[in-house]
C-alpha positions as CSV (number, residue, x, y, z in Angstrom):
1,X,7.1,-26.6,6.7
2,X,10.7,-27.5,6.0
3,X,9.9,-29.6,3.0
4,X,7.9,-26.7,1.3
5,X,11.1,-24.4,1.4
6,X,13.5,-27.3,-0.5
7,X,10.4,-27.6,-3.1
8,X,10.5,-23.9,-3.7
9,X,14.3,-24.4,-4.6
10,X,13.2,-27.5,-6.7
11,X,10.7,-24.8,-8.4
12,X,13.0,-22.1,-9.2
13,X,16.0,-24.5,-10.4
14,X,13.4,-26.5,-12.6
15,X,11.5,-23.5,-14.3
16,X,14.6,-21.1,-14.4
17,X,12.7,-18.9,-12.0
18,X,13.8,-16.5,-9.2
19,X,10.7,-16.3,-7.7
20,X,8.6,-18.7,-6.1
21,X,6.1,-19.1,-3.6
22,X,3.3,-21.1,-1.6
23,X,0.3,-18.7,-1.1
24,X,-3.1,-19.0,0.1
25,X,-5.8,-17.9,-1.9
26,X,-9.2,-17.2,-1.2
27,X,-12.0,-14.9,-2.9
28,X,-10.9,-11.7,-1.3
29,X,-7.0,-12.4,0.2
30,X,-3.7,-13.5,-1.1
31,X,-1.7,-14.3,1.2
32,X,2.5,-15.1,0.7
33,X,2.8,-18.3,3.3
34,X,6.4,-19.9,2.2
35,X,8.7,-18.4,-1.1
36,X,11.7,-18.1,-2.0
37,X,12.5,-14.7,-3.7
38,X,16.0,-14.2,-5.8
39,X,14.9,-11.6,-7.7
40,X,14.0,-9.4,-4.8
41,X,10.3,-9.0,-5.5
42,X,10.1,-7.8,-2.3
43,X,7.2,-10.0,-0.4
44,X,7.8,-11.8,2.8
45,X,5.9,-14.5,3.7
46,X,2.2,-13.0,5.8
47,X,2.5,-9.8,3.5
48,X,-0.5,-9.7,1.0
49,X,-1.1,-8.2,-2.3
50,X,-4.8,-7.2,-3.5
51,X,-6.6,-10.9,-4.7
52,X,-7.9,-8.6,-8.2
53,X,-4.5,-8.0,-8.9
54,X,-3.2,-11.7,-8.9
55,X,-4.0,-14.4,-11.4
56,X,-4.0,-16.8,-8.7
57,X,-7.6,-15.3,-8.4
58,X,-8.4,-17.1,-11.5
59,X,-6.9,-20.1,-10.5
60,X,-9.1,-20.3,-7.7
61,X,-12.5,-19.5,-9.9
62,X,-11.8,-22.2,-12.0
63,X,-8.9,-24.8,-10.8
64,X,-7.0,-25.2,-13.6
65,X,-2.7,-23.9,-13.8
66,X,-1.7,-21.3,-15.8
67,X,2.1,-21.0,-17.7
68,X,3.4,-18.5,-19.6
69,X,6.3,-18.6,-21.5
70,X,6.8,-14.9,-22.6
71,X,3.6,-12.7,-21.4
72,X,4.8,-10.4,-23.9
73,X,4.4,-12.4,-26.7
74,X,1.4,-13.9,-25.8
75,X,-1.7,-12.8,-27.0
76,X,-3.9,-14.1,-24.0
77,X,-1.5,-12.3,-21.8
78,X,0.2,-9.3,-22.6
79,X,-2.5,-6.8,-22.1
80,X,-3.6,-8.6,-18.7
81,X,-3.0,-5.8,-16.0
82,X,-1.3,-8.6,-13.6
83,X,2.1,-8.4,-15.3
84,X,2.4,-5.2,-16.3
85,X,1.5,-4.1,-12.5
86,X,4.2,-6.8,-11.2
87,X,6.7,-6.3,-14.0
88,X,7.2,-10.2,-14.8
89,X,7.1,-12.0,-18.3
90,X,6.8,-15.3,-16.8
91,X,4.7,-17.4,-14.7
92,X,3.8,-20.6,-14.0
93,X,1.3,-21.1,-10.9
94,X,-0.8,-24.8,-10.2
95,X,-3.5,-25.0,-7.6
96,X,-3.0,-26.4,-4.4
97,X,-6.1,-28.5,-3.7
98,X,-6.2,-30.1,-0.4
99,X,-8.1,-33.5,0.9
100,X,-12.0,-33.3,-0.2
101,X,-11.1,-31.3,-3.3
102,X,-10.7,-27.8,-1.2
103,X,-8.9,-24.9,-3.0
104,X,-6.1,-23.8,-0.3
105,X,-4.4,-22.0,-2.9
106,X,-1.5,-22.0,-5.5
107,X,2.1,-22.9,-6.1
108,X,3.9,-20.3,-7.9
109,X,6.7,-18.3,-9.7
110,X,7.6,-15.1,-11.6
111,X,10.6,-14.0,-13.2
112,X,11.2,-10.5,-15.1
113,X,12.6,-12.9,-18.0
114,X,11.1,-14.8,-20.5
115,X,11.2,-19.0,-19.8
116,X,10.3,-21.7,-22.5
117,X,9.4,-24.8,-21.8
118,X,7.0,-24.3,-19.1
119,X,4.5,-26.5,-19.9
120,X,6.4,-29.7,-20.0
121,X,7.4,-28.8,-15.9
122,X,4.0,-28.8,-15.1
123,X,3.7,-32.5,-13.9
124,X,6.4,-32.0,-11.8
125,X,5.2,-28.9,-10.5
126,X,1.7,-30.7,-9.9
127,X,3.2,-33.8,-7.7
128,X,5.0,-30.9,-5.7
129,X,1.1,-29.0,-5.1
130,X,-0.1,-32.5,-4.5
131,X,2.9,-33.2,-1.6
132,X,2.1,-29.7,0.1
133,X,-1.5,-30.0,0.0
134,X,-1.1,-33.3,1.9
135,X,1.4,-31.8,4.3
136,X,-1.7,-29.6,5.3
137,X,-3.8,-32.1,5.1
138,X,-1.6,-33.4,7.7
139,X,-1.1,-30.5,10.1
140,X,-4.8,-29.0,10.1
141,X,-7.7,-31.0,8.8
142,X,-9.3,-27.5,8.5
143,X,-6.7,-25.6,6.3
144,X,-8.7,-24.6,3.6
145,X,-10.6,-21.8,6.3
């Protein structure tokens, strides 16, 4: 999707990101669809990483977005094997939920440097999820399988 690869921009320039990426999420895959990588993570879009290792696994168990500003300075966060394994301190991902309230997966970005302000970009990042789950919605009435 065209659109998805301008909003990816739109996520990187808004969080001060170099990562950032549309991925599909289910209880045992996680799968790189669009992104946008700056930082040379090194994914392409198709390649997979291990669903246990992601925290877009606990997105999908319970829907909500995550942010961190600093992992390392976060209590909740910086003994959480997910970024020391990936080697980012922050993060920001929000769930894509298509028509019917059906987890597709997550929008999301990384960078190996600590971000403030995370928080207040999470509306904007929200109307962006919203926009590609209804592109989906739109191209496959069955994207969530």
């Amino acid at each position: 999707m065209p659109e998805t690869e301008e909003m990816l921009a739109d996520v990187c320039a808004l969080t001060g990101m170099g990562f950032a990426a549309v991925a599909r999420v289910t209880a045992d895959r996680w799968v790189a669809c669009q992104l946008l990588d700056r930082i040379e993570f090194g994914l392409k879009p198709g390649d997979e990483l291990k669903i246990k290792t992601t925290i877009c696994d606990e997105i999908r168990a319970s829907g909500q977005c995550v942010f961190i500003d600093e992992v390392s300075a976060d209590p909740s966060w910086r003994t959480h094997h997910t970024p020391a394994m990936y080697g980012f301190e922050s993060y920001i991902s929000i769930p894509i939920i298509l028509e019917g309230g059906r987890f597709f997966g997550t929008l999301c970005a990384i960078d190996p440097v600590p971000r403030t302000g995370l928080k207040t970009v999470v509306p904007q990042m929200e109307a962006m999820a919203f926009a590609i789950a209804r592109a989906l919605d739109e191209i496959t009435p069955d994207a969530s399988r």
